[in-house]
C-alpha positions, -999 to 999 in steps of 0.1 A, spaced: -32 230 200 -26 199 178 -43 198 145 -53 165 131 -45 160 96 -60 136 63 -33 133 35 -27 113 3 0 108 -19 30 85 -28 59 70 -11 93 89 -21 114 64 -12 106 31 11 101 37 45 133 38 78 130 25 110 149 45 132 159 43 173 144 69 194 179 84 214 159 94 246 137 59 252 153 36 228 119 27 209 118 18 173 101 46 153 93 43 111 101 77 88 92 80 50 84 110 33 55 115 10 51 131 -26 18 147 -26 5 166 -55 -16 195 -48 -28 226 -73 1 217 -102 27 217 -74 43 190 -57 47 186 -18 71 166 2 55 154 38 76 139 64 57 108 80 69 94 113 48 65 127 49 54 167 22 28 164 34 -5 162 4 -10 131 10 24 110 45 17 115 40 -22 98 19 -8 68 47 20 61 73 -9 59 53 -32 40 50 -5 12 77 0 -13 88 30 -32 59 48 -55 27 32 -36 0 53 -25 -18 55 7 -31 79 30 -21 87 63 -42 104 95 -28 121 125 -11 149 145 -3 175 120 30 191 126 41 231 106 73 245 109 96 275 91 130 268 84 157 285 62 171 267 35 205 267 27 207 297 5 181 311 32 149 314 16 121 307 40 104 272 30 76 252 51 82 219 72 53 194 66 54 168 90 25 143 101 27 123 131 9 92 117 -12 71 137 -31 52 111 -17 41 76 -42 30 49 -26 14 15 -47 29 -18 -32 -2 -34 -23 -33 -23 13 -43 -34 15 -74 -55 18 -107 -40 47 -132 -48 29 -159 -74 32 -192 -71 56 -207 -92 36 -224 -125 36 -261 -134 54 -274 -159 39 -287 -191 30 -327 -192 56 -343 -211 53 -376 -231 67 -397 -202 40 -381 -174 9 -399 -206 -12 -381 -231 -21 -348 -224 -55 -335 -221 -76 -328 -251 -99 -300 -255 -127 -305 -234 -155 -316 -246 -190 -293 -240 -213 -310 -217 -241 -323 -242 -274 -296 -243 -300 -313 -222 -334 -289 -229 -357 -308 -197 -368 -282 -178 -367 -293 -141 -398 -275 -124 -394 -300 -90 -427 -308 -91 -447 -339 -106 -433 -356 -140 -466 -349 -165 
């Protein structure tokens, strides 16, 4: 039984592609901080789809999104064996809350005495009160 899954939360840290052993396909992990009922959960997100994987990369350390797929629950023992939960979602869409900034084009220099007189303020366009109504002048 697979169990599909809606989650949203923050990158950890930017996302890895990684080599599948068995086929030799390129596969994206990145794990997500959700917050949920004052507590903090960590979600494992592994992406096969050539788009989930894209949006993943393109995101940077801190964005939000949400992610939709297979959901995956396992019990492991830590180190100092306590029993903890394995939260991992196969994602097959990736939606970015916020797009990251762009890069901005660089600004343009100030005029300088050699490129002429800079621009003055601009003058207001002078009030014209003639109503135009598109029909005949009376």
């Amino acid at each position: 039984m697979t169990a599909l899954a809606l989650i949203s939360g923050a990158l950890f840290k930017e996302a890895e592609t990684k080599i599948a052993r068995a086929s030799g396909k390129p596969f994206v992990v990145a794990k997500l901080k959700v917050a949920a009922d004052n507590a903090l959960d960590f979600w494992r997100i592994v992406a096969f789809s050539e788009t989930a994987q894209a949006e993943l990369l393109r995101l940077g350390e801190g964005d939000k999104l949400s992610a939709q797929g297979s959901l995956k629950l396992e019990i492991y023992s830590s180190k100092d064996g306590e029993q903890k939960l394995s939260r991992t979602l196969i994602a097959d869409h990736v939606l970015a809350l916020r797009q990251p900034p762009r890069a901005r084009k660089p600004k343009v220099a100030p005029a300088t005495a050699a490129d002429g007189p800079a621009p003055g303020p601009r003058e207001p366009a002078p009030f014209d009160d003639a109503i135009p109504w598109g029909g005949p002048e009376q």
